[in-house]
C-alpha positions as CSV (number, residue, x, y, z in Angstrom):
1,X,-5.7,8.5,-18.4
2,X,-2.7,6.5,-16.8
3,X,-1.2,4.3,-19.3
4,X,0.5,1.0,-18.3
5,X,-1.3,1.3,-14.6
6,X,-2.9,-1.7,-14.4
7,X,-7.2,-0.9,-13.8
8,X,-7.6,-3.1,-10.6
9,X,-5.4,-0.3,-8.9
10,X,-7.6,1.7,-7.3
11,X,-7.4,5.8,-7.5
12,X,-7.2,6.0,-3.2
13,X,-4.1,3.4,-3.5
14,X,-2.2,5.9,-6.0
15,X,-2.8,8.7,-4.2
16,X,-1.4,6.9,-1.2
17,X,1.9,5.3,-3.1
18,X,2.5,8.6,-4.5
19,X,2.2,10.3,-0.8
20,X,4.6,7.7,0.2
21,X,8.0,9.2,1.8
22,X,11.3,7.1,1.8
23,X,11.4,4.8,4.5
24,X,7.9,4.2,4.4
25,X,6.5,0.8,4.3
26,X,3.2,-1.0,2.5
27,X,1.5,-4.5,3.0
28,X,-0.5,-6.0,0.7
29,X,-1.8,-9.2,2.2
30,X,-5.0,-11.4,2.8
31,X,-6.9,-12.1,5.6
32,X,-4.4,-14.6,7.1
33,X,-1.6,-12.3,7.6
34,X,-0.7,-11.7,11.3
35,X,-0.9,-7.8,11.2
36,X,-0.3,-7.6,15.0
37,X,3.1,-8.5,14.6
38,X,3.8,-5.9,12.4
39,X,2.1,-2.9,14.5
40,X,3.1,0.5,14.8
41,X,6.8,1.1,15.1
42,X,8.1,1.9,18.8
């Protein structure tokens, strides 16, 4: 058991914060978030 991992984290999103590199980049946003600004990098 994880301890001090808050529940509502789910096991997929661990796995892919802790295969995370540096530089790499995460948004956690709701439905209204323009997410085709923020595409794939050129």
């Amino acid at each position: 058991m994880l301890k001090t991992i808050s529940p509502l984290i789910s096991p997929e999103l661990l796995k892919v914060l802790a295969e995370m590199g540096h530089g790499d980049e995460i948004i956690f946003s709701d439905a209204h978030f323009p997410g085709a600004q923020h595409g794939a990098r050129k």
